[in-house]
N, C-alpha and C positions, 0 to 999 in steps of 0.2 A: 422811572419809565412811565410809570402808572398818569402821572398828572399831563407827559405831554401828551397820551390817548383824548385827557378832559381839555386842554387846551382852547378857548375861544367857545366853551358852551354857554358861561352864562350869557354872552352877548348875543347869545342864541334861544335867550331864555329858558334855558335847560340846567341843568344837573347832573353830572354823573356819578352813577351807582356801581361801584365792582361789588362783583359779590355774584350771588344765584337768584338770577330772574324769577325762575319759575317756583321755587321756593320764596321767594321774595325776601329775600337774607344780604346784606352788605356784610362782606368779610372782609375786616381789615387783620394786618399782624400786627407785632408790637411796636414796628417802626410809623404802621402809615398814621398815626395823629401827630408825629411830629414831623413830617414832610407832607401831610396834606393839611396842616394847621395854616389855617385865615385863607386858603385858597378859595374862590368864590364859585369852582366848576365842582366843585367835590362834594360827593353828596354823602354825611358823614352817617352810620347806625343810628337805627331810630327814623330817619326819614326814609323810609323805606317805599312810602304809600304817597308821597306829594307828586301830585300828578304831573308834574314836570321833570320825574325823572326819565332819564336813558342807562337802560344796561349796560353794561361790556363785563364778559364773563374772565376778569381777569385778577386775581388774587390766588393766594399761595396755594398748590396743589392742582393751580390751574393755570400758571404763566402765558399759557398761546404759544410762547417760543420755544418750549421743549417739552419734551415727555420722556419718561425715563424707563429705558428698557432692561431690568437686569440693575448691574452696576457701570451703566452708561446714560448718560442723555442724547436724547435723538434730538436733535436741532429743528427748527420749523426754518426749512430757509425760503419760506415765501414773508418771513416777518422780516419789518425794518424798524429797529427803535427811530422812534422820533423826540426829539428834545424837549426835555419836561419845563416845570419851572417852581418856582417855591416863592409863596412872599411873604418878604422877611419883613420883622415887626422891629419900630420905636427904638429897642435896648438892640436889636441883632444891627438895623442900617449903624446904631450909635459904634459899636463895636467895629464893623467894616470902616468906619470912616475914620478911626483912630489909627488903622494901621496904615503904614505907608507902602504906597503903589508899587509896582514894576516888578516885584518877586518871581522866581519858578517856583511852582511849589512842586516838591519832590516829595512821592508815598514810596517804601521800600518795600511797604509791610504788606502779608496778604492776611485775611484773621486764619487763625491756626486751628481753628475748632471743627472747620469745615474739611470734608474728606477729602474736596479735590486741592485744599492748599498746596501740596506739593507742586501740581500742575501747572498752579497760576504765580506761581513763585520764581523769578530773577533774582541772579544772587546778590545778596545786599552788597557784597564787595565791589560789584559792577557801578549799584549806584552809589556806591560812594566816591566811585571814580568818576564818574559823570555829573556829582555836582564839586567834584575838585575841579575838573575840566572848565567847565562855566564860572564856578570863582574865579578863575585863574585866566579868564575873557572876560572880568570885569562885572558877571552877574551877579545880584544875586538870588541867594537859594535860601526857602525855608521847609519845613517841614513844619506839619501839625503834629502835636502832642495829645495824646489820650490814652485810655489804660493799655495795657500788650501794645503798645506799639514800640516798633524797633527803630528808635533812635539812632540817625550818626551825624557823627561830630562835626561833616560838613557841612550842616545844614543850621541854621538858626531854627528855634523854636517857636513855633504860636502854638499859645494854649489855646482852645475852644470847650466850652458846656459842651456841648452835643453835635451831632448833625451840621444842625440849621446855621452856629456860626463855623462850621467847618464850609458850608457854603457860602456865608456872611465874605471867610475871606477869602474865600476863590476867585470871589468877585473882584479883588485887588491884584490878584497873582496875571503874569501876563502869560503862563504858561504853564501846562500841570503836564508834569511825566509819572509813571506809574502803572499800573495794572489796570485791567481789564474789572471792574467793580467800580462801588458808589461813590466814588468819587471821579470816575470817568464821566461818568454818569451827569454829578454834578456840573464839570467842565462845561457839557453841553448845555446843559438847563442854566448856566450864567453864560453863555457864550464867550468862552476862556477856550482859544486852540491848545492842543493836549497831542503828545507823545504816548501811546497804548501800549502796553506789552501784552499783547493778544496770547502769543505762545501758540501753540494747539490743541487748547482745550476746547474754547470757543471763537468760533469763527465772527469775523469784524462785520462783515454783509448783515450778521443777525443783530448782536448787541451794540456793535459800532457804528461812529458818525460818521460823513463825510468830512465833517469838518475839521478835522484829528488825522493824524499817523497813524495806520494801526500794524504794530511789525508783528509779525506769526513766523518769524525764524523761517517762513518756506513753506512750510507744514499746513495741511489740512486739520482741521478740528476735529477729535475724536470723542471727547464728553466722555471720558472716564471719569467715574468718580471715586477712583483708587488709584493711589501714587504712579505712576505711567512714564517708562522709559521714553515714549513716543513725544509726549510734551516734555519731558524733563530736555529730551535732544533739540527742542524745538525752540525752548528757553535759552538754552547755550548756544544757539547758533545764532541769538542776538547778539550781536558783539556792540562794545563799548561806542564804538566809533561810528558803528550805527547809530543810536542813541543821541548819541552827540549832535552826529552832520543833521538831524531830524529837529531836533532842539534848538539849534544855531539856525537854522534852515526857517524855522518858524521867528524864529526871535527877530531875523532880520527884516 
């Protein structure tokens, strides 16, 4: 989200700085050098003092789109993600252009380390039904491979290093279905239409694009970050065929 904020600065002759202005500190975490590697609007630690940069108070502990009350997140619903983007190097285009075109790419997986996984989790049974579905109309379906992730047998494998060609081959896929996270994300910042499964943790208006499906089973977003019958019901009321007609709906 962070790089479509810097979107079109350097041709503005600028730089963008997340981090604490008035401190004069860029804080990155452990993912931002490898999604804001070789971007030319990002203004990496260390250049803190070039006088061409612009703040935006936006890095970890300080999203702008939530704030967390308790064991909930309170949603900013005056925020709209805008479309990032990443640019991919030499060995990553070499890597996209190896593989062949037209793919869904299907994620099952949500990481499991995080409290509200339960929340943002569709049952893998579901999507294995929905890319039997799309095989079985002639598509096809891969998944990416990387460590926890939950693999099914419907889906062909790409392996990816990291990230960067995890969005390498998105850029091939003509359609990403999946969850509400970095890889929706990514969808947008390669502009690849995407099937979301919002659920009711987080509302689509905040994290989500126009340019995507975003299903929430009905449900308003509640930002528990404890297992929650509210999203769990909000998940199940996606049904398969929803999924489907959204997917087929886009592909056509």
């Amino acid at each position: 989200m962070a790089s479509g904020f810097a979107r079109g600065a350097a041709k503005r002759g600028k730089i963008i700085a997340f981090g604490n202005k008035e401190k004069r500190r860029i804080v990155w975490d452990q993912n931002s050098e490898l999604i804001f590697r070789g971007n030319p609007n990002i203004a990496a630690p260390g250049w803190e003092r070039r006088p061409n940069v612009e703040w935006i108070p936006f890095y970890r502990g300080n999203r702008i789109y939530n704030r967390q009350e308790g064991d909930r997140w309170i949603w900013n619903r005056e925020f709209q993600a805008k479309p990032g983007e990443i640019f991919l190097n030499a060995e990553e285009k070499q890597f996209s252009r190896a593989l062949e075109p037209g793919f869904v790419l299907i994620e099952p997986t949500v990481p499991s380390w995080k409290s509200a996984a339960p929340n943002k989790q569709w049952p893998v049974e579901r999507y294995r039904e929905v890319a039997r579905q799309l095989r079985a109309a002639g598509h096809d379906v891969a998944q990416l491979v990387y460590p926890k992730v939950t693999q099914i047998p419907e889906a062909r494998p790409i392996a990816t290093k990291d990230f960067r060609y995890a969005m390498a081959a998105m850029g091939r896929a003509v359609l990403y279905i999946g969850p509400e996270g970095g890889l929706h994300h990514a969808a947008a910042a390669m502009a690849r239409p995407a099937v979301v499964l919002f659920g009711g943790f987080i509302p689509p208006a905040v994290t989500g694009y126009a340019t995507h499906t975003n299903l929430t089973g009905g449900a308003e977003a509640c930002g528990s970050l404890k297992p929650c019958a509210h999203c769990r019901a909000a998940m199940n009321a996606i049904s398969v065929d929803e999924v489907v007609a959204a997917a087929m709906g886009c592909l056509a």
